[in-house]
C-alpha positions in Angstrom: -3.0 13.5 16.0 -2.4 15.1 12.5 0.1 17.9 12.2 -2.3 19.2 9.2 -5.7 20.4 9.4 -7.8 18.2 7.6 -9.7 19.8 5.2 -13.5 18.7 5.2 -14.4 21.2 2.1 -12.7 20.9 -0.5 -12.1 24.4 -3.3 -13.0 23.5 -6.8 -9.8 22.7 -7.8 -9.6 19.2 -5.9 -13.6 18.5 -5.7 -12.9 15.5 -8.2 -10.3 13.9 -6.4 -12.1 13.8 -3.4 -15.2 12.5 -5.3 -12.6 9.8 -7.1 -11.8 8.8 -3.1 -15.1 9.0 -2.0 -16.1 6.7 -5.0 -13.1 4.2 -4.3 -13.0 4.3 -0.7 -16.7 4.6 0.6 -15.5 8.3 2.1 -12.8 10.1 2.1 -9.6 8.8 4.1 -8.1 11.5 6.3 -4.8 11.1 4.5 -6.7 12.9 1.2 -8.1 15.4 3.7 -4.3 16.3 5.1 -3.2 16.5 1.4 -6.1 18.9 1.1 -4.6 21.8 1.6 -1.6 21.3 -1.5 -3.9 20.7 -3.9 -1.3 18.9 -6.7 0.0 16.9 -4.2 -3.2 15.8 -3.0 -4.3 14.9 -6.8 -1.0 13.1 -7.8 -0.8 11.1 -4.4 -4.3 10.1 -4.0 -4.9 9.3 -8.1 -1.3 7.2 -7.2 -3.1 5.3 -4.5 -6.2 5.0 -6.4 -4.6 3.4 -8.6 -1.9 1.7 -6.7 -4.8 -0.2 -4.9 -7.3 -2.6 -6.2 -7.2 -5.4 -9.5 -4.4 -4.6 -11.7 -2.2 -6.4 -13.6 -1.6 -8.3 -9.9 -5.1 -9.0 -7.8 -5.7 -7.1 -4.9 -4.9 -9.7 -2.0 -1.4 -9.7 -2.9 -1.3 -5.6 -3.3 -2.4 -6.0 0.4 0.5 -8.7 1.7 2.9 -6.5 -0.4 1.6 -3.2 1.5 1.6 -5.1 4.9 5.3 -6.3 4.3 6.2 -2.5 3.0 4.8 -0.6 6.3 6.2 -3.7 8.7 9.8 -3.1 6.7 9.8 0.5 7.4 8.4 0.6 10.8 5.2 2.7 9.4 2.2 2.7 11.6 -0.3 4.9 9.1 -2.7 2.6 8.2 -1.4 -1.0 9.1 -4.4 -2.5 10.9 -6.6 -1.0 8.5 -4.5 -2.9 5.7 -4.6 -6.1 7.6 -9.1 -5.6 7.6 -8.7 -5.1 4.2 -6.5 -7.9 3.5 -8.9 -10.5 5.8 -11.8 -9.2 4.3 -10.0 -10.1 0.7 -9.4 -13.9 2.0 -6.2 -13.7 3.3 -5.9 -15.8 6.0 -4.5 -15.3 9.5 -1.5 -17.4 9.3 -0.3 -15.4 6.4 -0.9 -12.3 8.1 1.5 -13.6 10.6 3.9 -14.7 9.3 4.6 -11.6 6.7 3.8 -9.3 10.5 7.7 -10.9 11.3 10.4 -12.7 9.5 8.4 -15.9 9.3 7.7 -15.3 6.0 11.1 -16.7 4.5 10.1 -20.4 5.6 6.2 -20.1 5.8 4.5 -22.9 4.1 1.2 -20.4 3.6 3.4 -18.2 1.0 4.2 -19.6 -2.6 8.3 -19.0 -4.1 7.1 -15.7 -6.2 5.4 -14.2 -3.1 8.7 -15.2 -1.3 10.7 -13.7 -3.6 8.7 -10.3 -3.8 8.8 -10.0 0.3 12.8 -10.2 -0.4 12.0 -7.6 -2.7 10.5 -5.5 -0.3 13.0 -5.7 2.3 15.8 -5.1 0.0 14.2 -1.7 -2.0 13.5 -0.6 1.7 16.6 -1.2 2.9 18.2 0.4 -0.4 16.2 0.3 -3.8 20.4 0.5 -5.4 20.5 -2.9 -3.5 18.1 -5.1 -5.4 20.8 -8.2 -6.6 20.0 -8.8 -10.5 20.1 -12.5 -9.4 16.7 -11.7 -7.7 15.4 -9.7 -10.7 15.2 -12.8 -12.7 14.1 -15.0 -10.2 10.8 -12.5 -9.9 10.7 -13.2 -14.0 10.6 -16.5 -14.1 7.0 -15.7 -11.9 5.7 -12.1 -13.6 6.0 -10.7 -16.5 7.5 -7.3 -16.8 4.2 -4.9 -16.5 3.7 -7.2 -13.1 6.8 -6.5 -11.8 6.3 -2.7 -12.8 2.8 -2.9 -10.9 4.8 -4.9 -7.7 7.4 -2.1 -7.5 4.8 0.6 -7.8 3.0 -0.7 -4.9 5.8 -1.0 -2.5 7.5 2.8 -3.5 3.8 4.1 -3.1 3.4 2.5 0.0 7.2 3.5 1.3 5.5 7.0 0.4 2.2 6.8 1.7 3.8 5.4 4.9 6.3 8.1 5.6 4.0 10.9 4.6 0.9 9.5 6.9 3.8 8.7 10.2 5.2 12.2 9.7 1.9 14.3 9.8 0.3 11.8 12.4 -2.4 10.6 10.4 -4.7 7.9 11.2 -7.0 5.8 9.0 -8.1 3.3 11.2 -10.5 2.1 8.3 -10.1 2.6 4.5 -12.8 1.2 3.4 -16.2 1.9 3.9 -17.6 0.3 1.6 -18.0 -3.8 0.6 -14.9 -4.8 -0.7 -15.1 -7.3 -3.9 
């Protein structure tokens, strides 16, 4: 149960942004609604997830096994199962959604060597983002170039966010999306 009162009606000074969500996500997700009442925070974060989310520079199934790996790392519940819909209803299948739900991952035959190497990534920025060995750093280069790996780290320090901020108030999303996903 949130912490927050969700706020259902927006003041002028955030109607877009929840337009923005309700154009991205099919409705608005309760963690906007929470962010409702700080009105920059609730712009930045949710523009950030906007954004954070969907085709970029990487496609959208992996954005969803590097989100999956970020919230198992850090222990977060906000959000996980809705992730894992999101990431069958891309075409991931169920034995990668195993394996990356425990440390399976690190021998799996389902995961190529860059999505390997951006799970060891993950566990090392949210262990200690100061931790991240240089050696690793140009392993991921010899897979992405370096807007990619901008776009990879983005996604797992938004999600580290998202995670903590959705725990802490005891928000729930059980669905994201309500609406088809491409």
């Amino acid at each position: 149960m949130s912490v927050v009162k969700y706020i259902e009606n927006p003041g002028p000074e955030i109607q877009e942004v929840y337009q923005n969500a309700e154009s991205f996500f099919g409705h608005i997700p309760n963690l906007v609604k929470a962010l409702g009442s700080n009105p920059n925070l609730c712009t930045s974060i949710t523009n950030f997830m906007i954004q954070s989310l969907g085709e970029g520079r990487i496609n959208w199934g992996l954005k969803e096994l590097i989100i999956l790996k970020t919230l198992r790392v850090m222990g977060s519940h906000y959000s996980y199962g809705a992730h894992e819909k999101i990431a069958r209803d891309l075409g991931i299948s169920d034995n990668k959604l195993g394996d990356i739900s425990n440390s399976l991952w690190q021998s799996s035959p389902h995961f190529s060597e860059a999505e390997k190497l951006i799970f060891e990534l993950v566990d090392q920025i949210g262990i200690d983002a100061n931790s991240v060995k240089p050696d690793l750093w140009e392993k991921l280069k010899q897979h992405f170039d370096h807007g990619q790996l901008i776009e990879i780290n983005a996604v797992i320090t938004t999600f580290l966010m998202i995670g903590r901020v959705g725990d802490a108030l005891g928000v729930s999303d059980t669905v994201l999306f309500s609406k088809a996903i491409a």
